[in-house]
C-alpha positions as CSV (number, residue, x, y, z in Angstrom):
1,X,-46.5,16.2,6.1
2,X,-47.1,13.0,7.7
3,X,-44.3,12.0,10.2
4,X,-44.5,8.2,11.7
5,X,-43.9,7.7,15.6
6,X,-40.0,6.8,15.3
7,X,-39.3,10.3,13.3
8,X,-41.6,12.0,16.0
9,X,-39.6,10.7,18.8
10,X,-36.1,11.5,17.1
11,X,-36.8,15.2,16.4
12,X,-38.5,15.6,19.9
13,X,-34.9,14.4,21.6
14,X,-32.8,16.5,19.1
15,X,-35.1,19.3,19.9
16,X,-34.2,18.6,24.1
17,X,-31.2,18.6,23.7
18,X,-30.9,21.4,22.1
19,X,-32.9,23.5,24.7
20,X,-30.7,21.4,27.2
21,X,-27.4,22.4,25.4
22,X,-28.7,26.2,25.4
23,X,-29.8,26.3,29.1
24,X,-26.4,25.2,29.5
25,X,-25.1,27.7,27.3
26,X,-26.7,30.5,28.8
27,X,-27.6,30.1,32.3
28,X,-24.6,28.1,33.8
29,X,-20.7,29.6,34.3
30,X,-17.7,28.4,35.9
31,X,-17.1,31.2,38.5
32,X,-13.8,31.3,40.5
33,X,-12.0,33.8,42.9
34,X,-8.1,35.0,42.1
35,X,-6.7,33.4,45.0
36,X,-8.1,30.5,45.7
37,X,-8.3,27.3,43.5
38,X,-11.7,26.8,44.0
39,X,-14.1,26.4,41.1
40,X,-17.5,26.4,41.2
41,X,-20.1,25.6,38.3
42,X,-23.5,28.0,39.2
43,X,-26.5,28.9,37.6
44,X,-26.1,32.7,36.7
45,X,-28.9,35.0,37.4
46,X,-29.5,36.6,34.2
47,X,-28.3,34.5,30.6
48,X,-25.1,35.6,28.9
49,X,-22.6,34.2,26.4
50,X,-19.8,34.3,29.0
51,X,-19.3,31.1,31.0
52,X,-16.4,31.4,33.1
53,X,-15.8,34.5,35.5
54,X,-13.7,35.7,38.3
55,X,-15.6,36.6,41.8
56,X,-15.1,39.7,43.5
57,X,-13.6,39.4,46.8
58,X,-16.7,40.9,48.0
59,X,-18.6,38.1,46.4
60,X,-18.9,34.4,47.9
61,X,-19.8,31.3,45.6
62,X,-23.2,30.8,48.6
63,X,-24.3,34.0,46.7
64,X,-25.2,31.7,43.6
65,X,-27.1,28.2,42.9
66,X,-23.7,26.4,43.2
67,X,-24.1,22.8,40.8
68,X,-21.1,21.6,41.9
69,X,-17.9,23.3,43.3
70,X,-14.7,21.8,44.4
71,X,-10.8,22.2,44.5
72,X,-9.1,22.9,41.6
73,X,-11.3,21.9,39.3
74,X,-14.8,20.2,39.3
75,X,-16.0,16.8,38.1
76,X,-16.6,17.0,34.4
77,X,-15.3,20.2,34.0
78,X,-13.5,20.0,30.8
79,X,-16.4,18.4,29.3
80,X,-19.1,21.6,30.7
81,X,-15.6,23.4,28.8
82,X,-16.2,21.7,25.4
83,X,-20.2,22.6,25.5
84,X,-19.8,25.9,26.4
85,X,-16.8,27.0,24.0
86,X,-17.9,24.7,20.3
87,X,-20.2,21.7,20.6
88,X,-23.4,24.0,21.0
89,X,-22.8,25.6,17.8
90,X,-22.0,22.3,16.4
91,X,-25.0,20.7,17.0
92,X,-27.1,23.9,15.9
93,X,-25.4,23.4,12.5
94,X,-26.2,20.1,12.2
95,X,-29.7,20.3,13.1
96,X,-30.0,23.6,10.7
97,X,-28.1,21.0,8.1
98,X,-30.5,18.3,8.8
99,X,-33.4,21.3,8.1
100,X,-32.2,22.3,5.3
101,X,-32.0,18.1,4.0
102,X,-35.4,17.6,4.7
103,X,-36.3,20.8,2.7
104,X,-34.5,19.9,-0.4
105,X,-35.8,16.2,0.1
106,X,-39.4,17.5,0.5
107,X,-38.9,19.5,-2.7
108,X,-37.8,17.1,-4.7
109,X,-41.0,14.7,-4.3
């Protein structure tokens, strides 16, 4: 399979992103103490499918790699929110879509 330079370039973005998407996924939460409106985004030690959790009030947010942390809640934060919850498994099903295309396409040649 011969693929030109435009094609190339096209699946090696789709295929960053991706990783991006599930770096982001994985590795990054929202973390937050009870009483305090403080948010925090942070890069979590170990990779999980839970992206938002309460701290301890034996834990401090200086424990973590703190991205960005602020009152209330954090620049971009409902956007991080839409990643997180649906758009990752969106855009897996469209590349595993656009897979299954060039398959069918291939086949039919």
């Amino acid at each position: 399979m011969h693929l030109n330079r435009n094609t190339l370039i096209l699946l090696t973005l789709i295929l960053l992103l991706i990783a991006l998407l599930l770096f982001i996924k994985f590795y990054t939460a929202e973390a937050y103490h009870g009483d305090d409106p403080s948010v925090a985004l942070i890069i979590k030690t170990s990779p999980s499918f839970k992206n938002r959790f309460q701290l301890n009030h034996h834990q401090k947010f200086s424990d973590f790699t703190v991205l960005i942390i602020d009152e209330n809640e954090f620049i971009g934060q409902r956007i991080y929110q839409s990643l997180t919850d649906w758009l990752w498994i969106v855009l897996l099903l469209i590349l595993a879509a656009a897979g299954i295309t060039q398959i069918i396409h291939r086949n039919r040649k």
